[in-house]
C-alpha positions, -999 to 999 in steps of 0.1 A, spaced: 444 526 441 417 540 466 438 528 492 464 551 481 439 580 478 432 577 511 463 575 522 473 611 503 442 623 522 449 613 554 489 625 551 475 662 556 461 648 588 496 656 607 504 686 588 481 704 597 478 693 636 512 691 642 525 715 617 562 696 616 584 699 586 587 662 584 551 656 579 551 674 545 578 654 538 555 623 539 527 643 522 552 650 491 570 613 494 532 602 490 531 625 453 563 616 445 553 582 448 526 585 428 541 606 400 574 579 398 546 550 396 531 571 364 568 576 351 577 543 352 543 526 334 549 556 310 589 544 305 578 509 294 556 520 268 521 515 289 512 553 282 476 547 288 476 528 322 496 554 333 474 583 322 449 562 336 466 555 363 471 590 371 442 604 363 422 580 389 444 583 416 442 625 415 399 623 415 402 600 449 430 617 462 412 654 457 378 643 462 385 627 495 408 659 506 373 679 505 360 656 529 392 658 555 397 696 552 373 720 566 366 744 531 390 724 510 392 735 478 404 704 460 373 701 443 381 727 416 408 712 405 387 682 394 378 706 365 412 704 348 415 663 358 386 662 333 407 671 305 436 654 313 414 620 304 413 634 269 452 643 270 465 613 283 448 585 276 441 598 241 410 577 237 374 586 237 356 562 254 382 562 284 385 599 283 346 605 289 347 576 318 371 600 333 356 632 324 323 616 340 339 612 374 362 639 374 319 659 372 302 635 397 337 638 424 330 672 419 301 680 430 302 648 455 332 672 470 305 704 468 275 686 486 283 655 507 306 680 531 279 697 542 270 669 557 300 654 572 321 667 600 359 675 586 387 661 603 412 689 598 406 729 609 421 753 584 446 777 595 467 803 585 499 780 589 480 748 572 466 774 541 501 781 535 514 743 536 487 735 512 495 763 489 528 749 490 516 717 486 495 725 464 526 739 437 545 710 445 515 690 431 512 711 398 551 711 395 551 676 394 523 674 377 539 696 346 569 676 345 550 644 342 531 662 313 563 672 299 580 637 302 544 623 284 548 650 255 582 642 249 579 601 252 550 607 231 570 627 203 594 600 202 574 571 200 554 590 170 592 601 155 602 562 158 566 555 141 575 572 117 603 566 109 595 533 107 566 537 83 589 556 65 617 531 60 589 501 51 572 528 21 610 535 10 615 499 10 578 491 -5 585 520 -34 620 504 -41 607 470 -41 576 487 -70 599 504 -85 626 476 -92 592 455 -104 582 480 -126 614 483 -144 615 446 -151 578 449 -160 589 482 -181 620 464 -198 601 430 -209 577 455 -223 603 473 -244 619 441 -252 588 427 -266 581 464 -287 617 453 -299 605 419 -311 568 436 -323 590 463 -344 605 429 -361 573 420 -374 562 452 -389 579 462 -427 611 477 -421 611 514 -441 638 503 -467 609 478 -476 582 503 -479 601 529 -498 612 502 -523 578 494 -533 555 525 -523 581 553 -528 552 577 -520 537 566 -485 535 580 -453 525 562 -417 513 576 -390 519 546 -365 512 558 -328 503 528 -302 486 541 -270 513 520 -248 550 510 -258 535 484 -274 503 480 -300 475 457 -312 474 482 -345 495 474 -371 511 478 -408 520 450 -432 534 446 -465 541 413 -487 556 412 -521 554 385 -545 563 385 -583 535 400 -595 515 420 -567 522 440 -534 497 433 -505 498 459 -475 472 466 -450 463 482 -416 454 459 -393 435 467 -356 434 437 -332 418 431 -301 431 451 -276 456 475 -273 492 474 -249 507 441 -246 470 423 -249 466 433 -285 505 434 -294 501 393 -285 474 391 -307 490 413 -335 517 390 -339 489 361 -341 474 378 -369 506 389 -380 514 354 -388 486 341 -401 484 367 -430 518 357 -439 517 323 -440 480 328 -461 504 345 -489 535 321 -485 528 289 -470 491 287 -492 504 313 -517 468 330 -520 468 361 -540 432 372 -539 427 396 -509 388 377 -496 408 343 -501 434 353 -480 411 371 -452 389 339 -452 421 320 -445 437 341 -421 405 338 -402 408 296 -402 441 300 -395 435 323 -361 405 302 -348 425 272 -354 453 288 -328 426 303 -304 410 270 -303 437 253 -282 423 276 -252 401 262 -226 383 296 -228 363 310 -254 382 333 -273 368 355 -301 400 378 -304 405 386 -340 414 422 -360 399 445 -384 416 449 -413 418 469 -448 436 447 -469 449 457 -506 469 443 -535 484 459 -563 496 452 -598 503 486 -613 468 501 -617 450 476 -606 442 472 -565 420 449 -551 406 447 -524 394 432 -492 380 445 -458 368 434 -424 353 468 -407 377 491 -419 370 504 -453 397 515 -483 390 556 -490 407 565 -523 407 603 -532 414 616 -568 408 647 -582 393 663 -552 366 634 -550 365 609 -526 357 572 -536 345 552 -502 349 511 -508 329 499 -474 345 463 -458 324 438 -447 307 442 -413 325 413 -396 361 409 -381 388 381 -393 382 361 -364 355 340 -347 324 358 -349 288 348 -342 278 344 -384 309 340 -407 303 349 -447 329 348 -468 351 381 -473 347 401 -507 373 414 -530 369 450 -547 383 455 -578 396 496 -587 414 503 -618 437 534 -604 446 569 -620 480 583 -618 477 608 -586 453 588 -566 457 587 -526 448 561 -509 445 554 -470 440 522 -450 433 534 -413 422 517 -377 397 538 -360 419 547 -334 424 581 -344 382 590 -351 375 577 -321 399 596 -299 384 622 -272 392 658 -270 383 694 -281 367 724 -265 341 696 -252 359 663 -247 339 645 -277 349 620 -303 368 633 -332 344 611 -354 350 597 -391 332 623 -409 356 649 -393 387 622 -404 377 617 -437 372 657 -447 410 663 -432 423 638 -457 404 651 -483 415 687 -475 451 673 -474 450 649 -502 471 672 -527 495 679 -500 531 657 -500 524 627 -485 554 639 -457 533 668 -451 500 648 -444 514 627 -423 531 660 -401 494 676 -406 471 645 -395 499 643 -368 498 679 -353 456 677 -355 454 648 -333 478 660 -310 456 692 -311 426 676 -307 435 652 -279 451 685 -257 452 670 -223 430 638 -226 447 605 -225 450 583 -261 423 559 -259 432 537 -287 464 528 -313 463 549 -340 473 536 -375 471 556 -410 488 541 -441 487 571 -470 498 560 -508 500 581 -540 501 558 -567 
């Protein structure tokens, strides 16, 4: 490479002594040269040895011209050879190299003349063949830019469109996974929807009910039952652990296990059947190598015309009559393995003709929103059913419906939400 500097120097050697036309034809085969080298290096891809490359070659070639020429100028254009680095090569480390040499050639080509005898005398004729020269250079020069900025453009275009085609791949690949994922979820609501009392059901025997059943995904770890036998109707609102396809596995688990409490045991006291339906679930979660203490919290009733019983596990029964509200608390443990088990109790209520009553998860008190992005909270729950109490039970159900809707505004549903309303 200095080699060829030099050689580009010493070319202006017969210009300007013997001022032929052939000799600036070896001066500009010697660019040419050059220029092709950087086209080709830039043709198979090597972009930055050829800015390299290039860059280099123009710092000898100039710096060495200041020494051969009596007042050459080459040294200025050193100054834009700086920035080419930058252009070019289009990384910082080599760019400052070159910006570093492109400074010390420069004033190496300001001082070190002064001190050196130069082997060429300018003349009118030789000023004008290195003007000439000189555009040739920065012709060339622009075209190789040119050539760079458009290889360049269609490297980056190819890029591209590459990355492109592997995200359009990647997002149909996602998206076909995510359907699959999507319809074993909406299969499995399907089979959840199996398990819960179908509306025929729940009209037959509580003519006067609402539910307000919203899960937070497709699918729920809240959820209603209802069991009739010949002489009493159980129903409850259950919350298991979990929400989304978790606590819809779990739902059916407890589902299950309150079932077969009322007809494979046929218990009819609402404790008993808690107690058993929490044997029943720790004998399932038992088979696990890992400790599992997934259970539900439930509100649990029975009735026999007038008379309900019953039996809770953290969610308590709230029965309203006459504009008063009667609060039956549940025990403070889940039906499931917990760290001290007690027995479950049964509640006895002798009813009135009008009475509401409401089994609830604490999905919906617990949901965020308002003005401030707080908790609804239970005291704020329990005076809208007592406000609404008198209303028809379609109409609580549209009104609880519309608050929480209300209240959540823009937030995201944090939790299932599951109220069962019955006028008796």
């Amino acid at each position: 490479m200095i080699v060829i500097g030099f050689l580009m120097a010493a070319s202006y050697i017969p210009v300007f002594l013997a001022q032929e036309a052939y000799t600036m034809l070896i001066q500009v085969g010697t660019l040419l040269t050059l220029i092709a080298t950087a086209f080709i290096l830039a043709w198979k891809g090597r972009h930055q040895q050829a800015g390299v490359f290039l860059c280099l070659l123009l710092i000898i070639h100039l710096v060495t011209v200041s020494f051969v020429i009596q007042g050459g100028t080459g040294r200025f254009y050193l100054i834009p050879v700086s920035i080419m680095g930058f252009i070019l090569v289009r990384d910082a480390r080599i760019g400052s190299v070159i910006f570093a040499l492109s400074f010390i050639g420069f004033f190496v080509a300001e001082f070190a003349p002064k001190y050196v005898e130069p082997m060429i005398i300018r003349t009118e004729d030789s000023s004008r063949n290195t003007f000439i020269f000189n555009m040739i250079m920065i012709f060339l020069g622009t075209l190789y830019f040119i050539y760079q900025f458009i290889i360049t453009n269609r490297n980056y275009e190819k890029e591209i469109l590459k990355q492109k085609d592997l995200i359009e791949d990647q997002h149909k690949e996602l998206e076909a996974t995510h359907n699959d994922i999507r319809d074993s979820i909406i299969y499995a609501k399907r089979i959840q929807g199996a398990i819960l009392p179908p509306t025929t059901m729940l009209k037959k025997h509580l003519p006067e009910h609402f539910i307000l059943y919203k899960p937070k995904d497709i699918v729920a770890g809240d959820f209603y039952w209802m069991e009739p036998t010949d002489d009493k109707l159980f129903f409850a609102a259950a919350d298991c652990t979990g929400h989304g396809v978790p606590g819809a596995m779990v739902s059916v688990i407890c589902n299950n296990a309150l079932n077969r409490s009322v007809r494979e045991y046929n218990i009819t006291d609402p404790a008993s059947i808690l107690d058993n339906t929490r044997t029943i679930i720790a004998r399932e979660f038992e088979k696990s190598e890992d400790e599992m203490r997934d259970g539900m919290d439930i509100a649990l009733c029975s009735l026999n015309g007038l008379k309900l019983e019953y039996a809770g596990a953290q969610n308590p029964l709230i029965i309203i009559r006459n504009g008063e509200m009667i609060q039956i608390k549940a025990d403070k443990q889940p039906v499931g393995n917990y760290f001290v088990e007690t027995p479950f109790t049964t509640h006895h209520i002798d009813l009135q003709k009008g009475d509401m009553i409401y089994l609830f998860s604490d999905g919906y008190a617990d949901q965020f929103g308002g003005d401030n992005g707080k908790k609804f909270k239970m005291k704020r729950f329990l005076d809208t059913l007592l406000e609404i109490a008198t209303k028809s039970v379609e109409d609580q159900r549209s009104i609880l419906n519309d608050n929480f809707e209300k209240w959540r505004g823009d937030y995201e549903q944090i939790d299932d939400v599951c109220v069962l309303g019955v006028r008796i």
